[in-house]
C-alpha positions as CSV (number, residue, x, y, z in Angstrom):
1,X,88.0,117.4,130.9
2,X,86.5,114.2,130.2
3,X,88.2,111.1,130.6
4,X,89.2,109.4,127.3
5,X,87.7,105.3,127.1
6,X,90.8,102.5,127.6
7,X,90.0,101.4,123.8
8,X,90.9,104.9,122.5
9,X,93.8,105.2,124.9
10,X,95.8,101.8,123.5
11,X,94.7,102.6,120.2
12,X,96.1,106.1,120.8
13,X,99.1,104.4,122.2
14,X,99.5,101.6,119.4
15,X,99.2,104.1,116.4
16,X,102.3,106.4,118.4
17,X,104.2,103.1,118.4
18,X,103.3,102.5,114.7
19,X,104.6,105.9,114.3
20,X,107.7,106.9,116.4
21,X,109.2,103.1,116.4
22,X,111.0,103.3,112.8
23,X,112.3,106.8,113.8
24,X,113.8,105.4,117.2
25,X,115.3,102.5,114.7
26,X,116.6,103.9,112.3
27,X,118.5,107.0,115.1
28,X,119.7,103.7,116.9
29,X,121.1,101.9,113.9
30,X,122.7,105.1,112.7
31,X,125.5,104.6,115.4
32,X,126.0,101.4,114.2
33,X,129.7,101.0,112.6
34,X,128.7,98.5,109.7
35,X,128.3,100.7,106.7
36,X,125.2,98.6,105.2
37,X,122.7,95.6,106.7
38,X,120.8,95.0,110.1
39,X,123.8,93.4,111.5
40,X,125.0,95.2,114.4
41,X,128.8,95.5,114.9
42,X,129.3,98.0,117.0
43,X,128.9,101.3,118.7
44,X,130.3,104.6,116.1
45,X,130.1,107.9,115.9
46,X,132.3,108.0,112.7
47,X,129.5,108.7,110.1
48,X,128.3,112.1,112.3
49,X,132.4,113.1,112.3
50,X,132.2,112.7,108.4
51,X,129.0,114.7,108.0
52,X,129.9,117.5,110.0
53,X,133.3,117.8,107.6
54,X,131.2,118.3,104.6
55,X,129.8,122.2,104.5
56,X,127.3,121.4,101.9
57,X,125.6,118.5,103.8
58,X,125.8,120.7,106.7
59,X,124.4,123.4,104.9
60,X,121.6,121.2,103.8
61,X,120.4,119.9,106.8
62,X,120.2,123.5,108.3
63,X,118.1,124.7,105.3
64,X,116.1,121.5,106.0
65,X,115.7,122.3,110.0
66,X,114.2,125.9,109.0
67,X,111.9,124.8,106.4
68,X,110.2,122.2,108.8
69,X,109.8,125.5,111.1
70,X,108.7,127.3,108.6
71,X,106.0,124.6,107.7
72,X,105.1,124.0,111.4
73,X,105.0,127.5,111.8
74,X,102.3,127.6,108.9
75,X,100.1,124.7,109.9
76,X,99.4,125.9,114.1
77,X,98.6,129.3,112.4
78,X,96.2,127.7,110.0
79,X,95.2,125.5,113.1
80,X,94.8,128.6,115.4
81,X,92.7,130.4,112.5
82,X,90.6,127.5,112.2
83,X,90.0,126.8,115.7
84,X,89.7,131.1,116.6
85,X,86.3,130.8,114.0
């Protein structure tokens, strides 16, 4: 396998950043125990207790977890058709 160029690997490794940081942000800040703003003030798990009381948010996040399978599921078999010729 060939050997990608050190340009292409930090670009590769800048545009990951560009992509996962928010996602680590915003999953870091959602322990935080102010209820709005940037300010931290504090470590919580109080706003996961009050989701997991409600059924219907509950219920929505599991129909949302099996419609991203679904759609992953989709594109690698569009991906393996395309790639199998």
């Amino acid at each position: 396998m060939k050997k990608l160029s050190l340009p292409l690997r930090l670009l590769s490794g800048f545009l990951y950043l560009f992509l996962y940081a928010p996602i680590a942000v915003v999953a870091l800040y959602s322990f935080n125990a102010r209820r709005y703003g940037m300010v931290w003030s504090g470590f919580t798990t109080q706003w996961y207790g009050q989701l997991l009381k409600s059924s219907e948010k509950v219920m929505a996040a599991v129909k949302a977890k099996a419609q991203g399978r679904a759609d992953m599921g989709a594109v690698s078999a569009r991906i393996k058709q395309k790639l199998s010729g």
